[in-house]
C-alpha positions in Angstrom: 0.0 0.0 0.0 1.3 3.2 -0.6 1.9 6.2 1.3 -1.0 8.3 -0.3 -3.4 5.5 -0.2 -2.8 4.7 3.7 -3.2 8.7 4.6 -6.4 8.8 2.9 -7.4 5.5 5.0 -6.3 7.1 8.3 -8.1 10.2 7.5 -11.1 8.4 6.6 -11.1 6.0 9.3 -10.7 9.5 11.6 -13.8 11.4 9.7 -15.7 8.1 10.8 -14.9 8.4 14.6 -15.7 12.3 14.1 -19.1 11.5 12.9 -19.9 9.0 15.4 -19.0 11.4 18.1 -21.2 13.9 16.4 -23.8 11.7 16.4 -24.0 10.2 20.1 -23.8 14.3 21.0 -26.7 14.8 18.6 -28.3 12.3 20.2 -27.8 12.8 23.7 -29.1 16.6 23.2 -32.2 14.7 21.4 -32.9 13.7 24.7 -31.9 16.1 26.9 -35.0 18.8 24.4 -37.4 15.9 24.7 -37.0 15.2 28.4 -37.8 19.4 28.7 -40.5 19.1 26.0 -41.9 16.2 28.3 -41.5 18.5 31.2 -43.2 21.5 29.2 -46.1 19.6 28.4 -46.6 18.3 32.2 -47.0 22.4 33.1 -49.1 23.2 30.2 -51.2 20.5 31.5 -51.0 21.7 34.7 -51.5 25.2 33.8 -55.2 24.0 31.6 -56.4 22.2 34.2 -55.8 25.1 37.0 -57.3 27.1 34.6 -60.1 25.0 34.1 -60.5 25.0 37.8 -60.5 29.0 38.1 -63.0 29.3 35.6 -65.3 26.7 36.8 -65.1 28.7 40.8 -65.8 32.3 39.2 -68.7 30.4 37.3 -70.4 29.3 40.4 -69.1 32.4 42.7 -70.7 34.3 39.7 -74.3 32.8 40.3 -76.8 35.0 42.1 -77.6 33.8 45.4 -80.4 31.5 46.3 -83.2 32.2 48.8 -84.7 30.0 51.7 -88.5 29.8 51.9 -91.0 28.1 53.2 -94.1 26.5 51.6 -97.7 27.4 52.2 -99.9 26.0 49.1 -100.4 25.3 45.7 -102.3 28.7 44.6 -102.5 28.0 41.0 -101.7 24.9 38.1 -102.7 25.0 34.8 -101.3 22.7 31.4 -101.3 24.4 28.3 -102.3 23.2 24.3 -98.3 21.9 24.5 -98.9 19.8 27.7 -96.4 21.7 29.8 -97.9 22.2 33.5 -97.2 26.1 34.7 -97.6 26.2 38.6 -97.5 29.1 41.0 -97.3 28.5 44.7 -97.7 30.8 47.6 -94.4 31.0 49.8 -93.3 32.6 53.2 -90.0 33.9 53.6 -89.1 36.1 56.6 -92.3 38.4 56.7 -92.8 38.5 53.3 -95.9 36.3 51.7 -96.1 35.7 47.9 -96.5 34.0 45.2 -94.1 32.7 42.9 -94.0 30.1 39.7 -92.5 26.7 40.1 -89.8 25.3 37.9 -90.8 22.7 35.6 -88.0 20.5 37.6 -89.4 20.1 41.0 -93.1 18.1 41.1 -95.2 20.7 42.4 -97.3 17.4 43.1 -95.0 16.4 45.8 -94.9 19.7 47.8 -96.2 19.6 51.5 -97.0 22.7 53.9 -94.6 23.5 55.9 -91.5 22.6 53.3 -88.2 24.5 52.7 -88.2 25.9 49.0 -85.1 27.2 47.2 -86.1 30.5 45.0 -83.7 31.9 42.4 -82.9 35.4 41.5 -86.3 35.4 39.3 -88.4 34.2 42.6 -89.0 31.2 40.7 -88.8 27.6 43.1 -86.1 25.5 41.7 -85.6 22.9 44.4 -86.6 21.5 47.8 -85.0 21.1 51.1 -86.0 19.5 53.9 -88.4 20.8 56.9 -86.6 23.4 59.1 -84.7 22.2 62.0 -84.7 25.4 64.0 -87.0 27.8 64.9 -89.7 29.5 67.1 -90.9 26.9 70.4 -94.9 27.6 71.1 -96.8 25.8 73.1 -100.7 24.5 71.8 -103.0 26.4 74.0 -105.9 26.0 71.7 -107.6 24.3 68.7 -109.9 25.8 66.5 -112.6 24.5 64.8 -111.0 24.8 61.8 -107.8 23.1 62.3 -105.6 26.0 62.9 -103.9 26.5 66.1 -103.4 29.1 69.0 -99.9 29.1 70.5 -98.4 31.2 73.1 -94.5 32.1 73.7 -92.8 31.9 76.4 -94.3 35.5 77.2 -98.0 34.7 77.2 -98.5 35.9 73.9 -100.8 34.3 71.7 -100.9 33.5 68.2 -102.7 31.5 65.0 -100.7 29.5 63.3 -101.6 27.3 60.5 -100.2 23.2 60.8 -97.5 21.4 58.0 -98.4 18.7 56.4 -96.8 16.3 58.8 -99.2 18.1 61.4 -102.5 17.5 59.3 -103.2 14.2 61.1 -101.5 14.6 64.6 -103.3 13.9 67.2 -102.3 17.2 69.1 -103.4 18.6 73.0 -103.2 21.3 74.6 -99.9 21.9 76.5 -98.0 20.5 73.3 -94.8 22.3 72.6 -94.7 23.3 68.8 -91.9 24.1 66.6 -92.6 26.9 64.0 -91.2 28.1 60.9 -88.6 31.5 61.0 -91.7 33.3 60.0 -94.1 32.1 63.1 -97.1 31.0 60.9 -96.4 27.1 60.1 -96.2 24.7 63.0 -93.9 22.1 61.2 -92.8 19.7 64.4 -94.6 18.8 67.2 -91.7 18.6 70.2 -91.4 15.7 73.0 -93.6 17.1 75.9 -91.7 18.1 79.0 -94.0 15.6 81.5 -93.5 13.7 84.5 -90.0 11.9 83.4 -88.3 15.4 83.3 -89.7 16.3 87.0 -89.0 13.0 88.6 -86.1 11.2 89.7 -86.8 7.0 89.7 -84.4 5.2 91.3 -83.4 2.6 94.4 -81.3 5.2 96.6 -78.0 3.7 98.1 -78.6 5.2 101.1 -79.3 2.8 104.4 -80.8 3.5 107.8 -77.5 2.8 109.1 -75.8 5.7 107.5 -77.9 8.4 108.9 -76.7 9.2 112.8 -79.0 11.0 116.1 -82.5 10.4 114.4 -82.6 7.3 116.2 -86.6 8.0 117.8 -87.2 9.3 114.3 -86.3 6.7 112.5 -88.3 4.4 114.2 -91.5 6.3 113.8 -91.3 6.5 110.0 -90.7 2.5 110.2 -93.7 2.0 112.0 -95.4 4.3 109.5 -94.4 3.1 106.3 -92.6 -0.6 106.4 -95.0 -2.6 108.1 -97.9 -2.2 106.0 -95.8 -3.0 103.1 -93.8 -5.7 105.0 -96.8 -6.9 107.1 -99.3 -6.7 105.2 -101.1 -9.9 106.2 -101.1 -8.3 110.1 -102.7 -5.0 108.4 -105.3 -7.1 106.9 -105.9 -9.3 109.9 -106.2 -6.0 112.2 -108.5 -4.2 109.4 -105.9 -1.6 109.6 -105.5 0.4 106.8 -101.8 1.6 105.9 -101.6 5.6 106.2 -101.7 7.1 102.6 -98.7 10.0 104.0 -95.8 11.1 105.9 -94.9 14.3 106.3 -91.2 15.6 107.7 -91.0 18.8 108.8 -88.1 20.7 111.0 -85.3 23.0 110.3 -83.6 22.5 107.5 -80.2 20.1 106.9 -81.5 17.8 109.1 -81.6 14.9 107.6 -85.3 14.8 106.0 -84.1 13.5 102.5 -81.7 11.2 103.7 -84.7 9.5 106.0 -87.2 9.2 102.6 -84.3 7.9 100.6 -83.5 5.4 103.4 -86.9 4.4 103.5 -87.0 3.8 99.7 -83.7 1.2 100.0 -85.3 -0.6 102.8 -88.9 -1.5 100.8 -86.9 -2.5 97.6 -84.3 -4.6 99.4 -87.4 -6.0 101.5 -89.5 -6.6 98.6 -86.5 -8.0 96.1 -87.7 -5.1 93.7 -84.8 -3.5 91.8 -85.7 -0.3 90.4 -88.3 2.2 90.4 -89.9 2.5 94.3 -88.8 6.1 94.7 -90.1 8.6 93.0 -88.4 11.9 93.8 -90.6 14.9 92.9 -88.9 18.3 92.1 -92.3 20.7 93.2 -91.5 24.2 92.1 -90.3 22.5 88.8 -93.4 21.3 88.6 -95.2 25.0 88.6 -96.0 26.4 85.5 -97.3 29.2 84.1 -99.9 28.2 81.6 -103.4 26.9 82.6 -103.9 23.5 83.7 -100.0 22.2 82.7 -99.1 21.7 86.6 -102.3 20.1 87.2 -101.4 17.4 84.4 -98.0 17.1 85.4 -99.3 16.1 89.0 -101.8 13.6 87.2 -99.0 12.2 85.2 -97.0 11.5 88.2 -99.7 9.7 90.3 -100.4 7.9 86.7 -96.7 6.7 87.0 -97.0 5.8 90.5 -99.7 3.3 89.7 -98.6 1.9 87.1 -95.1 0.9 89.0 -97.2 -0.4 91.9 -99.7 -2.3 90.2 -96.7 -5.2 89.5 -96.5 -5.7 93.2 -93.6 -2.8 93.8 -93.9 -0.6 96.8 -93.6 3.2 95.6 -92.6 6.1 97.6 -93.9 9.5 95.5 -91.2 11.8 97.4 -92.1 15.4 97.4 -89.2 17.8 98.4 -90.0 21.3 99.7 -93.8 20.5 99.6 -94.5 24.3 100.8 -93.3 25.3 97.5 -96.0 23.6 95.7 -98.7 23.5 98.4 -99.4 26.5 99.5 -102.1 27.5 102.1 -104.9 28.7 99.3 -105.8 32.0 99.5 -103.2 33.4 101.3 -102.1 35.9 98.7 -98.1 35.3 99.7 -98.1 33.8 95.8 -100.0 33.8 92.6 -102.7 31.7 93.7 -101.8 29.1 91.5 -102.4 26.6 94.6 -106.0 27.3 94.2 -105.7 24.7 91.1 -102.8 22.8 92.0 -104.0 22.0 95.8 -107.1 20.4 94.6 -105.5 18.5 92.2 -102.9 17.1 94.5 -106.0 16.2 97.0 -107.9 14.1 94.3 -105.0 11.9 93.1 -104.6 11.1 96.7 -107.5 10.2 97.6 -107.7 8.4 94.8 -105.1 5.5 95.8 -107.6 4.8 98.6 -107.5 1.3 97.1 -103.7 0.8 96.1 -101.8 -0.3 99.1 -98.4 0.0 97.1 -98.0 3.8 97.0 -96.9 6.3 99.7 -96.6 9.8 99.6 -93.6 11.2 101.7 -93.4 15.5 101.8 -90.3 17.4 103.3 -91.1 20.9 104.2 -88.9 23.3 106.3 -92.3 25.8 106.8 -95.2 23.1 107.8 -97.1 26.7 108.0 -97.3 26.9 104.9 -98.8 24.0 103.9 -102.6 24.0 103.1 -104.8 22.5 106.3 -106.5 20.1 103.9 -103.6 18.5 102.7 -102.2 17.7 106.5 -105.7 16.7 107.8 -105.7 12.8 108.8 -106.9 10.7 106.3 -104.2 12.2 104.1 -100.7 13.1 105.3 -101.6 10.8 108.7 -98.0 10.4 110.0 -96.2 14.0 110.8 -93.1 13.4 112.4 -90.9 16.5 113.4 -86.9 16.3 112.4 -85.3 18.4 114.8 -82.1 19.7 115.5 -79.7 17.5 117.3 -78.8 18.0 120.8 -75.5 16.6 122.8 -75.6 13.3 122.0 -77.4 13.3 118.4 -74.4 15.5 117.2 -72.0 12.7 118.8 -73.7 10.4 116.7 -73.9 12.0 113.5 -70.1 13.4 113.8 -68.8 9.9 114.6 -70.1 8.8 110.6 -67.5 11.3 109.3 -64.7 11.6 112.0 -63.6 8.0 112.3 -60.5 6.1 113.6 -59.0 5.3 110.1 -58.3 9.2 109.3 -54.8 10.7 110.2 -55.6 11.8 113.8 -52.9 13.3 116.4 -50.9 10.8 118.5 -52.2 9.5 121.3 -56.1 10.6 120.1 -59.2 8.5 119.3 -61.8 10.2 117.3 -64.1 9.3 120.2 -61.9 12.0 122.3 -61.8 14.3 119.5 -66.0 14.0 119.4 -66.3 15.0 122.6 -64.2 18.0 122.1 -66.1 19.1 119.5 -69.4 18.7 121.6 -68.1 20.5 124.0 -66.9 23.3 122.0 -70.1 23.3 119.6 -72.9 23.7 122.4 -70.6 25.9 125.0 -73.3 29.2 125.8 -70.5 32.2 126.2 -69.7 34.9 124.1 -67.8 32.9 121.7 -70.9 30.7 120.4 -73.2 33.9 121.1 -74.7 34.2 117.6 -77.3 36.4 117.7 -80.2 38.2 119.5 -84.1 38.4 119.0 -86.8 40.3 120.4 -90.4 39.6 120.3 -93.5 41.4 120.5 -93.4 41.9 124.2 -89.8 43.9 124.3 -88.4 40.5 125.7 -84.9 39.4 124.3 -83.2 35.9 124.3 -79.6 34.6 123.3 -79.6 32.5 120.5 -76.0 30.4 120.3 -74.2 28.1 118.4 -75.8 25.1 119.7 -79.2 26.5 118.7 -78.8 26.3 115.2 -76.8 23.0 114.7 -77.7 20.9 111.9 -76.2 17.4 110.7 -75.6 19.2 107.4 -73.3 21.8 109.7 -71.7 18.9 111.6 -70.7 17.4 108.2 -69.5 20.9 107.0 -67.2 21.3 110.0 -65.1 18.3 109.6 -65.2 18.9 105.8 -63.5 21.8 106.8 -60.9 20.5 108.8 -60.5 17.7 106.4 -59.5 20.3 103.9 -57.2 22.5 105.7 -54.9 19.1 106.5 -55.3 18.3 103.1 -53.6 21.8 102.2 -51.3 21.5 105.1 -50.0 18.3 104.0 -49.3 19.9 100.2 -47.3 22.4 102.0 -45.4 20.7 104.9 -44.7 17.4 102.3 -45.9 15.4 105.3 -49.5 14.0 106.3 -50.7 16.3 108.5 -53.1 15.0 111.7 -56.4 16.1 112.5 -56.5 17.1 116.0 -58.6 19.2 118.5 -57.1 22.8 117.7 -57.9 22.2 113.8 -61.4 21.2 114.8 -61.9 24.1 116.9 -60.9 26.6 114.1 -63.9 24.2 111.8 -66.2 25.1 114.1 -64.8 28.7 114.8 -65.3 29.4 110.7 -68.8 27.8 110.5 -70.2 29.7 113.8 -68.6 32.8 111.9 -70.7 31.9 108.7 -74.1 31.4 110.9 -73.3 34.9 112.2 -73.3 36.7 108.9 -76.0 34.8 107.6 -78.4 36.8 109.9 -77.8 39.9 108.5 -80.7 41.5 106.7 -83.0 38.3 107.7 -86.9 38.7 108.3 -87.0 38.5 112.2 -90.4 36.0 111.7 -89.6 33.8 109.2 -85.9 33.5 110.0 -87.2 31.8 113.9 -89.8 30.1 112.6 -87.4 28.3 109.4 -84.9 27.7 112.4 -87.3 26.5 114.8 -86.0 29.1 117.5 -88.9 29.1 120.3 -90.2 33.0 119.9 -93.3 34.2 119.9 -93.6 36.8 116.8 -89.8 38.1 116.7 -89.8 41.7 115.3 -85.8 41.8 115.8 -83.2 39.7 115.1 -79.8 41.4 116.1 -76.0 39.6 115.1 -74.0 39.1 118.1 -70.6 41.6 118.5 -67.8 39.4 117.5 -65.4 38.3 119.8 
């Protein structure tokens, strides 16, 4: 080969690597733009579908607004030579009363009083909600002849509203509470009725004879009274003795009247074997309303209940807490009179369990004044037994149920010592339990101390208190700290402290006679200089 001819193959062979280079960058660049086109494409189809997105919000944010309405009646439907129907309906919305078309979308056929309409910026109905959910509460006070309704609010103020079609049929009575429309004029719900179950407490209380302390003579009376008929019934029967129909406890207050009709309650059930449902607590001024005839049907509802849970064989106890409250004297113009209905009521469903041996009516009062004479008479509240304040050794009693050996007490102390400390101190007559002062209508004055207005609900709140101030102590100190006579003393310091200020501004008559202090018509009741 010659020279020439082997430079022209080197060269060649050279122009060939060249190109191939060329190539493979050609190439690579190819994908390098196709990877960006790929890329480019990905935003664009981004960018269209955001855009897509934008325009479809400022379509709907550009509709007009829709309005809420209710639905009264069909006022007019025709069809026309082309067989399209052309409805107009008469609407309520806010104050305003129309009439508007109805699309040719919504079955006008299918439309009920009392139904939420949509209307669009033309007034025209173009769709249905459901009824309203919130609204006005009336309550039924009377039904006219022609189906409409008279309602009152809460203010007495009456009304004539017509009823939705889910209404048309109710069976409705007076006392009903009613929801109506935003407008007032369409009573679209009738509500659950607040009756008897909203008043009254059923249950089996857990409380024993055994927890309640000094009512010893008391206790025993109300046993007497109301467990052996329903215990002994066979001894009632062979004696001709009829069980009495009612107790009433009276006495000052936070004595331990409640805890005694609860007691009583858990002693018939776990006697009888019954579970639930022998105590019925009442809550009386709950009970009082102010429309016509309500209270009297509540107090016919309860008694209804009552014999219904004894006719199975249970003993009931119809509890009635602060019976002055709902049984007024009648006539004695301290209220609104509304005993004058509610007192003969009460008398009536009494009387009328002459017959069921089951239920007993128990009534706590802290003003036995104030009760009407009928409803104490024998024959219906028979038993009256007094729940008074405890003396020496009824306090003893009661404070040994919450001061007891097991609590942290100082060395070398039983809570028995510590007891009679607090006796002592509680029921001293010196300056330092002097309470008060009260006159009566002879010019006469008598001490009333500490002692004098003891309660078991007081005794409680005294070693509460000390409870509580070892409890803090023992936060601060990092150590348990013990109960002991000086941190008694300062309980019953605070609480005779309390009693003191209490009297302030008090009615001189009532304030003795819902204490029980023994004065004839006090016209002064004067706080004791502290000490």
């Amino acid at each position: 080969m010659t020279d020439a001819t082997a430079e022209r193959t080197s060269a060649g062979e050279h122009d060939d690597e060249g190109l191939e280079q060329r190539y493979r960058r050609m190439a690579e660049h190819a994908d390098v733009l196709q990877a960006k086109n790929h890329a480019l494409a990905q935003a664009l189809n981004r960018a269209g579908k955001e855009l897509r997105q934008a325009k479809s919000q400022l379509v709907s944010l550009a509709q007009p607004p829709e309005n809420f309405a209710v639905f009264v009646r069909v006022d007019s439907s025709r069809v026309d030579d082309d067989g399209v129907r052309h409805a107009a309906a008469e609407v309520v919305m806010g104050s305003r009363r129309m009439v508007v078309p109805v699309s040719g979308l919504v079955n006008v056929d299918r439309l009920s009083c009392g139904q939420t309409v949509l209307l669009n910026e033309n007034m025209v109905i173009v769709a249905t909600r459901d009824v309203a959910l919130a609204g006005t509460v009336r309550t039924l006070t009377e039904i006219l002849p022609s189906g409409r309704l008279v309602v009152c609010d809460q203010n007495g103020q009456a009304s004539v509203v017509i009823r939705a079609g889910a209404l048309t049929n109710a069976d409705l009575e007076r006392g009903d509470r009613l929801l109506t429309d935003p407008s007032g004029t369409i009573a679209v719900e009738s509500l659950p009725r607040q009756d008897e179950r909203d008043l009254v407490l059923e249950e089996v209380p857990d409380v024993s004879f055994a927890d309640i302390g000094g009512l010893d003579a008391q206790i025993d009376q109300i046993r007497d009274a109301v467990e052996l008929p329903f215990l002994h019934r066979d001894l009632f029967e062979r004696y001709d003795l009829n069980p009495p129909r009612g107790v009433l406890l009276y006495g000052p207050p936070g004595n331990g009247k409640t805890l005694i009709a609860k007691a009583v309650a858990n002693s018939l059930a776990r006697g009888s074997g019954s579970e639930a449902g022998v105590f019925l607590s009442v809550k009386g001024p709950e009970i009082l309303s102010k429309f016509v005839g309500e209270s009297e049907r509540i107090i016919r509802s309860i008694f209804d209940r009552a014999r219904k849970r004894a006719a199975s064989g249970v003993p009931v106890i119809v509890f009635i807490d602060e019976m002055d409250s709902l049984l007024r004297t009648r006539g004695s113009g301290v209220s609104s009179d509304v005993e004058t209905t509610i007192v003969p009521q009460f008398l009536a469903e009494l009387d009328g369990i002459e017959t069921l041996h089951n239920v007993m009516v128990i009534g706590a009062s802290n003003r036995v004044d104030m009760i009407d004479p009928a409803v104490l008479r024998p024959g219906r509240l028979d038993v009256k037994i007094r729940i008074d304040r405890p003396g020496r050794t009824q306090a003893a009693s009661i404070l040994r149920h919450y001061l007891t050996d097991d609590l942290p007490l100082a060395a070398g102390t039983t809570a028995d010592d510590l007891i009679a400390v607090m006796v002592g101190d509680i029921f001293r007559r010196d300056d330092s339990r002097h309470v008060c002062d009260v006159e009566d209508d002879h010019g006469e004055w008598t001490g009333v101390y500490f002692g004098d207005l003891i309660s078991g609900a007081m005794l409680k709140n005294i070693v509460d208190r000390a409870k509580t101030a070892a409890v803090k102590s023992s936060l601060v100190s990092g150590r348990e700290a013990e109960l002991d006579a000086t941190a008694l003393g300062r309980a019953v310091d605070e609480e005779c402290r309390e009693s003191m200020d209490s009297i302030t501004g008090a009615n001189p008559r009532q304030w003795t006679m819902l204490n029980g202090i023994d004065v004839n018509r006090a016209t002064a009741v004067v706080p004791a200089r502290r000490r």
